[in-house]
N, C-alpha and C positions, 0 to 999 in steps of 0.2 A: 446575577445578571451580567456582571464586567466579565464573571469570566466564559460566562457564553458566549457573550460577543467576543471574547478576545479568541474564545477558540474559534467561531464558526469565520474570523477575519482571519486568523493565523490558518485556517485549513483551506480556504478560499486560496489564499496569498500560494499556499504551498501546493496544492492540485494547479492555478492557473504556471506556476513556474515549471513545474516538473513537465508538464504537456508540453509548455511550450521548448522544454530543452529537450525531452524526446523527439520532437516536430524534426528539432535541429539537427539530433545525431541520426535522423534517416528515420525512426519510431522504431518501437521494438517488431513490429508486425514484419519490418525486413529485412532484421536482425541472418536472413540467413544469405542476403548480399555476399558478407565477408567469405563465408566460405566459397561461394562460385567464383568471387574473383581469386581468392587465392587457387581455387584449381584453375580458371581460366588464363592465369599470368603462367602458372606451370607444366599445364598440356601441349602447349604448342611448344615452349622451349623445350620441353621433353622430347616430344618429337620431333623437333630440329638433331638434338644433339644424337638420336637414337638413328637417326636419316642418316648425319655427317657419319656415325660410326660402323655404321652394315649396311647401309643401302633401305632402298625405300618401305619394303616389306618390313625393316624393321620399326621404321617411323610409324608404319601403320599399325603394327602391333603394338606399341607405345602410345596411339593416341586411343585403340581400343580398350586401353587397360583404364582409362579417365571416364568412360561413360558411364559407367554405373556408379562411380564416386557422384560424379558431376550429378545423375540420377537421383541419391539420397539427397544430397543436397536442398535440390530443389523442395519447397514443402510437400508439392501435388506429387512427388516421387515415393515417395514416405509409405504410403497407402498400398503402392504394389511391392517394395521391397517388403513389408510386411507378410503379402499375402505369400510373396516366393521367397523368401530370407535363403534358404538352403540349399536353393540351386542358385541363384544368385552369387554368394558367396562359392562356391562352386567354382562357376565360371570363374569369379575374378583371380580364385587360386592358380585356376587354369592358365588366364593371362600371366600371370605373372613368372610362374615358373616354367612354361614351355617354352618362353622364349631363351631361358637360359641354356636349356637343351640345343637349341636350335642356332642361338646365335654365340655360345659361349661368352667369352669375356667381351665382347666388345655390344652385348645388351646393355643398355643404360644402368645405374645404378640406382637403387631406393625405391623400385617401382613393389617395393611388398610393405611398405610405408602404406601405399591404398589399402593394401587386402586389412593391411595391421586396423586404419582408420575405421574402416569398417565392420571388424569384428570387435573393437570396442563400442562401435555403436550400437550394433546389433545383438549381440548375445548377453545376457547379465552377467554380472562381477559375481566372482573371482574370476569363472571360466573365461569370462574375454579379456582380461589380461593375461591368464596363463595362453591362451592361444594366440594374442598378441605378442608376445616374446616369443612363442615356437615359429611363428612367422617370419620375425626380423632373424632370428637366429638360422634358422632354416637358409634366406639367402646369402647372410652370411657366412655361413659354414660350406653351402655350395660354392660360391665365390673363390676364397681362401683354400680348400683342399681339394676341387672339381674342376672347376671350368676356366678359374685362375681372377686376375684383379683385374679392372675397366683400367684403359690404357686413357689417365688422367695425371698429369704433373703436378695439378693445382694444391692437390693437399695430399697426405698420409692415404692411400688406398685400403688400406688393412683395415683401417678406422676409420673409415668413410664408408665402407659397403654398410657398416654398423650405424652409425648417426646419423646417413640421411634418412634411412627409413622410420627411424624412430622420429626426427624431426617431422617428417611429412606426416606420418600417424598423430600424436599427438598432437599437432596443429591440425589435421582435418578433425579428429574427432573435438580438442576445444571449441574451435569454429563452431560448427555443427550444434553440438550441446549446451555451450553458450548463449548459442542463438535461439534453440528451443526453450533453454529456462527462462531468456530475457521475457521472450515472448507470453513464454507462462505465465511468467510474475505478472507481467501488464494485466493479460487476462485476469488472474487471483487475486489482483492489491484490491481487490472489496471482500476478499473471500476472509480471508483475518477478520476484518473487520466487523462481518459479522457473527463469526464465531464468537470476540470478545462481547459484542454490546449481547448475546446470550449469555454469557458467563456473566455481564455486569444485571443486567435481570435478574439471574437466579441469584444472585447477591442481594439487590435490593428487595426481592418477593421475603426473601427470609426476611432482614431487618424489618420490614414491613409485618409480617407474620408475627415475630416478637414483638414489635412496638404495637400491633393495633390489636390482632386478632382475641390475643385475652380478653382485652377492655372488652373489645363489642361483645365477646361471649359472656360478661358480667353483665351489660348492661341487657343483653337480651335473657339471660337467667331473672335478673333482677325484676327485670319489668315484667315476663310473666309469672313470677311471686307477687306482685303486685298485684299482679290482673287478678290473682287468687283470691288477695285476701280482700280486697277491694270494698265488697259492701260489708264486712263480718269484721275487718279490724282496719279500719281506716289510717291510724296512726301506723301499725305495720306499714301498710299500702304506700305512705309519705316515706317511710324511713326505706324502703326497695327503692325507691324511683329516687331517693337521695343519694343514694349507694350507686345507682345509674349513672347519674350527672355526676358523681365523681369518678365514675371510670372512664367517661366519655373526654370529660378535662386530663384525665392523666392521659388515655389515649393522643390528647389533641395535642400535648405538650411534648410528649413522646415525636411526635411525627414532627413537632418544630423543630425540637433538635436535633431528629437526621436529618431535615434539609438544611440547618445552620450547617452542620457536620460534613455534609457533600458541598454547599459552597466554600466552605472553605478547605475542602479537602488539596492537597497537591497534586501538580499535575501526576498521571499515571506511571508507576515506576517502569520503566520499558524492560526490565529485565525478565527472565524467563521465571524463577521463581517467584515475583508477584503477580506476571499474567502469563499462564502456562501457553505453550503455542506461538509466544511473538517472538521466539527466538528467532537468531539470522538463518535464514532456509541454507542450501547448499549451492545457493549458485556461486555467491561472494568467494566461499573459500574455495571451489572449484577451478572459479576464474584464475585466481591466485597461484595457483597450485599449477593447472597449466601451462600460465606465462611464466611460473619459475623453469618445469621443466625444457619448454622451448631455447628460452636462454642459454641454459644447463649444457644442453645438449649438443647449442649451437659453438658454444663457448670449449667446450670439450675437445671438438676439434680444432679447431683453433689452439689450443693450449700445447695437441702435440703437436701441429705444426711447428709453432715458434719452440718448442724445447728441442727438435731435431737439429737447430743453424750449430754451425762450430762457435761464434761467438758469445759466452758465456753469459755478458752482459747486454747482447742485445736479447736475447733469450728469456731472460730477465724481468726486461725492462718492456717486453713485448707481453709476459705475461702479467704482469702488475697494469698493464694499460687495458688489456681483456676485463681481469676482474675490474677496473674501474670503468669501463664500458658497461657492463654487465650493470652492476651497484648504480650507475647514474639511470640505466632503462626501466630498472625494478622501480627506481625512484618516481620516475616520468610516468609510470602506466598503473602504479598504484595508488599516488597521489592527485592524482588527473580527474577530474572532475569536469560535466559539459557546464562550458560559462565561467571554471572556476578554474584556472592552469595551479603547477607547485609553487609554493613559493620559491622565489631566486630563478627561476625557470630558464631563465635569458643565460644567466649564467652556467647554468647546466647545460643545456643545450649547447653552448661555445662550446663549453669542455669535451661535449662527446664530437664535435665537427675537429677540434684540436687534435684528438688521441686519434681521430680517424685519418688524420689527415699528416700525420706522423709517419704511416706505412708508406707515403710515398717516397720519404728518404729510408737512409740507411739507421734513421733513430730504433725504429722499429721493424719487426718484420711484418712484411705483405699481408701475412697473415688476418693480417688485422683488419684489413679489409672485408675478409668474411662479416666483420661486425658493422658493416656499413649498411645494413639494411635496419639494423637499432635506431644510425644518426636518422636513418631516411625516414620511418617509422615515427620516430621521434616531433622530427620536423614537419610530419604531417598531423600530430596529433596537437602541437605545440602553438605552431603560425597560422594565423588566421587564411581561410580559401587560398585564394590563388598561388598565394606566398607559399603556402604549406609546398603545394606541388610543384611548384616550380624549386624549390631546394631538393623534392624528392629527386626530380629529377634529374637537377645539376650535379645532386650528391655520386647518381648511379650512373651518369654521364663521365664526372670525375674517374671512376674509380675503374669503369671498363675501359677509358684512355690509357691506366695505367697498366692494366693487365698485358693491354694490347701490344705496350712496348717492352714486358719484362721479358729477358731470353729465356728462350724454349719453351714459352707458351704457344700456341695453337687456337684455332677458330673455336674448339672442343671447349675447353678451357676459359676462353671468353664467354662463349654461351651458360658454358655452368654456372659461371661466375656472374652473369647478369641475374642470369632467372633466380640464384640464390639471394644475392642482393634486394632484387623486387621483390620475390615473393615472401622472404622475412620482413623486410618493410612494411607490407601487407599483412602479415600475420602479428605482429608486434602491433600496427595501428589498430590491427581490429581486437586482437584480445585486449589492449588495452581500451579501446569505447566499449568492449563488451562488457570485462572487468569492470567498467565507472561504470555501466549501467544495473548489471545486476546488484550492484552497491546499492547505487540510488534508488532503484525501485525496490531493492529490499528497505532500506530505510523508510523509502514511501510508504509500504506495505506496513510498516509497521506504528508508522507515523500516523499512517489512516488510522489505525485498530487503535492506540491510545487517543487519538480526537474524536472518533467514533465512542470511546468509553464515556470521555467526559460530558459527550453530547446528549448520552443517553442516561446520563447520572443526573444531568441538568435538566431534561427530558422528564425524569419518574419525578426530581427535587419540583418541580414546580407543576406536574400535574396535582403531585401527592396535597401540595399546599391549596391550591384551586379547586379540585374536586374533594378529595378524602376531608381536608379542613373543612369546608362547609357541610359537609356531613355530619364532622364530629360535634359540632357547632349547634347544627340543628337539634341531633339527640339530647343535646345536654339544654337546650333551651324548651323541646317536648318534654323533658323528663319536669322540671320547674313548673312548665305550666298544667302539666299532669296535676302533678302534688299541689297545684292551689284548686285546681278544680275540685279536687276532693273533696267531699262532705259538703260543697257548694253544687255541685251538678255532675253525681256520681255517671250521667250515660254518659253526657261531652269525653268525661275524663275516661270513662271505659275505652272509647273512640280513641282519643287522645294517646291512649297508652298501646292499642292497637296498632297505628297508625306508629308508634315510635317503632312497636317491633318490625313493621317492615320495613322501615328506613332503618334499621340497625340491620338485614337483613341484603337490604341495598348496599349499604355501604358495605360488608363483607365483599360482596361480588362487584367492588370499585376495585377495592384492595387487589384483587386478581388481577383486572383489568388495568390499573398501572405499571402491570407488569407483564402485560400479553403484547403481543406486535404493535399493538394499536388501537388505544384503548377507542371506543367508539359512542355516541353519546347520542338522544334522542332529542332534538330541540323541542316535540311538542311537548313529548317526557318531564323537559327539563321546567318550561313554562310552568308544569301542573306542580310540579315539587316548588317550585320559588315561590307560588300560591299561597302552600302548606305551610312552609317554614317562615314566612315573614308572618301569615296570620299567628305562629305558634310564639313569636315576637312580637302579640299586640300592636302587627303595621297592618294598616289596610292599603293592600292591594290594588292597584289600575294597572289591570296587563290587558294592552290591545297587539294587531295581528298579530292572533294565530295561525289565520289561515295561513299569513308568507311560510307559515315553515313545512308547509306541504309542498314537496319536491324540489326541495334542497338539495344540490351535491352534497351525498355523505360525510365528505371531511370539511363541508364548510357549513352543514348542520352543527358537526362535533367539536369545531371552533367556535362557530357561537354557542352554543351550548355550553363549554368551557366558559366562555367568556362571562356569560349571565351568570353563570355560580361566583366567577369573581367579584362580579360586580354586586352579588344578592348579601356576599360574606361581608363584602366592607361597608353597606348599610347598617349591615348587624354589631358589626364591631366597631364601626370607626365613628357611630350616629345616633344621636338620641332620636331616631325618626319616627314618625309617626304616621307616614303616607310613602307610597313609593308607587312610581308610575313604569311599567315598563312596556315599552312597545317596538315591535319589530316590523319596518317595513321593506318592501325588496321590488325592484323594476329589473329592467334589461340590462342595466349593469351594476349595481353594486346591491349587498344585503346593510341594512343598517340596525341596530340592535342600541337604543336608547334607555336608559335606565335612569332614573331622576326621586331624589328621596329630599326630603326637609329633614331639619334639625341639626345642623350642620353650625359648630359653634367657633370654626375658624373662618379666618380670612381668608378672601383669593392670594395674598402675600403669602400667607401661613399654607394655603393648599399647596402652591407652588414649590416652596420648599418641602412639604411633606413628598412628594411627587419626586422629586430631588433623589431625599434619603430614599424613596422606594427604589429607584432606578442605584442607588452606589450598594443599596443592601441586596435587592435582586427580589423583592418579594413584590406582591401585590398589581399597583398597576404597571408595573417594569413588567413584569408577566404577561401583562393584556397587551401591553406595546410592540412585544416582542412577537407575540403571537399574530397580531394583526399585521406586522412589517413582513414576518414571514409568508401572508401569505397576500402580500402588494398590497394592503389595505391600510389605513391608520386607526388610531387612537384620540380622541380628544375629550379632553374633560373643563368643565365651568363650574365656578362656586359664584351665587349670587344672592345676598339676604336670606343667609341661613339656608339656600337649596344649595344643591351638587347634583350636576348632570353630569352623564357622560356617555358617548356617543361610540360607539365601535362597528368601524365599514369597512368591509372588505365587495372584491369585485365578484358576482356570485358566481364564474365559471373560474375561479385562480386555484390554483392548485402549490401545494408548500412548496417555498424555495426549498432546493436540495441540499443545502449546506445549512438550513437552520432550522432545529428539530423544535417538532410540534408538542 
């Protein structure tokens, strides 16, 4: 019982966190945000720069070349690139290289980074990467021996027709892809979870099959060998129905300890080899693997800029400052968590605003600046609200002052260098909340599917003890009073022993139903059986309303009904009783189900503390408790002069809490 509640508080605890830091990072449902703002920071400075470089027709063919990206993006876009993928693709081939025809080198550069981003999206692996590299290769090979280089100072042009386009592909397609599986996962984190608590059924139906099923088929062999020899060999007759009632005790003992065995079981191993399926899905390593190669990429260029300066050691010391840009961003967007930053974070972040801010002297080269969209990225992913953006933007304010003033830069070259600065700030902030997220909601996902296991282990543990126990119970107390009837009033005992086979019969198709969705139970049903089985235990009987159990909600029939069998078993066991009264009565809001027996040979001190130990061991009334709280009803029980009542209410239209299984 501690460890149901510790799980169904520990999954409470951890579904109300996770929402609400979902709520925070924006939810996964609008996970595809990042991508539109990263084309929307890059379409218009694209098309500034493609204006300032050939005049306005070229701007506009620069900003046509964004609508169909900008298109996929969108989720409601999705549905017609689908249906037209291959004229679509198409066009944007079209876009992209006609213009090189038409405007030669002074067409913008990187604009085949779209067509690149979306034949990763759209076509499956391998083909869309091999057609993703004929793409980027494609403009750069026209570039370099056709139409010639973009008349840009800011960096290496050779290596730049080649890294921007991979940078802008692989940032739209992470974007993008990220954003579909965040949102996946959201949608799937119960889908695990049911998959396992079926694996942990078919687990428990077996254990069960072994532990009971032989018994009951001995004791139902047994007892129609009895029915046989019944009037012709009487002492046969006792010696079958003895053989009964010892299989039904071994059965019963069987079934104790796989529930001691599952409460005390360990929590669920999460690894893939003890519950197949809960392995990490592909987003985690995806995300991963994108924001490497974004950096990679970004950093590339960057590296032969600064190795081109005549000074040896600024060259240097401008690439050792890259890799440790690089190495602190990996740091910041891997270890980033919502609500949870790196540790040393503060310090990190100085570092990266220190190296960035090095490129303003002569320590380092300018270069370096390319990597100011990391600090900027950084600092928004790091600083709480407002703070975040306003470094973003003091960051990107800083650094196109600087450009502005270095000789022989151009309006061209400020623009590039803004839109590159924002828009990897942008891309770094969002694979890196994308990256935490797919993390976290895979962990969730998997999180659920081991609390989901235990629930449903705790779930079959104390059906099995409530229902299957009193079953076993009973046949082994019919089989006893069988064998005394014998030779004293051979029909009772004929009756007697009939009546076991159907209840060994019964109980077989418990054993199924502690392991079907939901096992389901008949209150009137159950009335008539508590009848049987305490008469079969020399108690007499007072069971009033019947009638309330007609038109009962089904699972609050099948709770009380549960509940009565627990309550019928600890008469039997816990009581030398000799009367038991039970009665069910029910209004317009609650059902109450009272049960009340004599011969009760402790005290209310002594009840108290048995009550105690049931709730730290998990058996018995810890069971009724649990079951009535799950479903907003209580539990209460009274010892007085040798009687024990006890009273179990729930509200007759409640329905089970969803975090604490039935």
């Amino acid at each position: 019982m501690v460890l149901t509640r510790r799980v169904a508080t520990d999954f409470g605890r951890r579904r109300r966190i996770g929402a609400n830091q979902l709520a925070t990072a924006g939810g996964p449902r609008h996970a595809w945000v990042f991508a539109v703002a990263f084309l929307g920071v890059v379409w218009p400075a694209a098309t500034g720069i493609a204006t300032y470089l050939a005049g306005p027709v070229s701007g506009l063919a620069a900003a046509a070349a964004f609508a169909l990206p900008l298109l996929y993006a969108l989720p409601d876009g999705r549905a017609f690139w689908a249906r037209h993928r291959d004229w679509l693709l198409a066009t944007q081939a079209l876009l992209t290289y006609l213009p090189l025809a038409v405007f030669g080198s002074d067409w913008i550069p990187g604009l085949a980074g779209l067509l690149g981003g979306l034949l990763l999206l759209t076509v499956a692996a391998p083909v869309s990467w091999l057609l993703f590299a004929a793409a980027v290769a494609a403009e750069g090979t026209l570039r370099v021996a056709v139409v010639g280089l973009p008349h840009l100072l800011i960096a290496s042009e050779a290596v730049l027709v080649f890294v921007i386009p991979v940078y802008v592909a692989v940032a739209l397609f992470g974007l993008i892809r990220l954003g579909g599986l965040v949102t996946g996962l959201q949608a799937a984190r119960t889908e695990l979870a049911s998959l396992a608590v079926a694996r942990e059924r078919l687990r428990a139906a077996e254990r069960l099959r072994v532990a009971v099923d032989s018994r009951l088929d001995a004791v139902t062999s047994s007892s129609r060998a009895a029915l046989a020899v019944l009037v012709r060999e009487p002492e046969q007759a006792r010696a079958r129905l003895a053989e009964a009632a010892d299989a039904a005790r071994q059965g019963l003992d069987q079934v104790r300890q796989m529930i001691a065995d599952d409460r005390r079981a360990p929590w669920p191993d999460p690894s893939a080899r003890q519950h197949p399926g809960t392995e990490p899905t592909v987003a985690p390593k995806l995300a991963r693997l994108v924001l490497v190669v974004v950096l990679a990429t970004m950093s590339a260029q960057l590296v032969v800029d600064a190795l081109a300066v005549e000074a040896a050691w600024v060259a240097v010391a401008s690439v050792a400052g890259i890799v440790a840009l690089v190495a602190l961003q990996l740091y910041h967007s891997t270890k980033w968590r919502e609500g949870a930053r790196p540790p040393g974070w503060r310090w990190t972040l100085s570092a990266q605003l220190l190296l960035t801010a090095a490129g303003f002297f002569p320590v380092l080269h300018p270069a370096i600046h390319g990597l100011g969209g990391f600090v900027a990225g950084s600092a928004l992913l790091l600083l709480p609200g407002r703070w975040g953006w306003a470094a973003f933007a003091g960051i990107q304010a800083a650094i196109a002052a600087h450009v502005a003033v270095l000789p022989g830069r151009d309006a061209t070259d400020l623009i590039f260098t803004i839109m590159g600065t924002v828009s990897t700030g942008l891309v770094v902030y969002g694979l890196s909340r994308l990256t935490g997220l797919a993390v976290e909601l895979d962990e969730m996902r998997r999180e659920l599917a081991r609390s989901a296991v235990v629930r449903e282990r705790m779930r079959v543990a104390r059906d099995t003890h409530d229902l299957l126990g009193m079953g076993l119970s009973a046949i082994a107390l019919k089989c006893d009073l069988a064998g005394r009837l014998i030779g004293r009033d051979d029909v009772k005992a004929h009756d007697e022993i009939r009546a076991l086979v159907r209840l060994t019969v019964r109980s077989r198709a418990e054993v199924r139903s502690l392991t079907s969705e939901r096992s389901r139970l008949s209150m009137r049903a159950e009335l008539d059986a508590a009848r049987q089985v305490l008469a079969s235990a020399d108690v007499a009987a007072d069971i009033r309303g019947e009638s309330a159990a007609a038109g009962l909600p089904e699972e609050v029939g099948t709770v009380l009904a549960t509940a009565l069998r627990e309550a019928v078993t600890n008469v039997l066991r816990h009581a030398e009783a000799t009367r038991c009264e039970i009665e069910l009565t029910s209004d317009e809001g609650d059902v109450r189900l009272r049960v009340a027996n004599d011969g009760v040979s402790f005290t209310p001190d002594e009840a108290q503390a048995r009550e105690q130990r049931s709730r730290v061991g998990g058996h018995g009334l810890a069971n009724l408790s649990a079951r009535a709280e799950a479903f907003g009803g209580r539990l209460s029980t009274h010892v007085e002069d040798g009687r024990f009542e006890l009273t179990f209410a729930i509200p007759r239209t409640s329905t089970p809490l969803p975090s604490v299984p039935l």
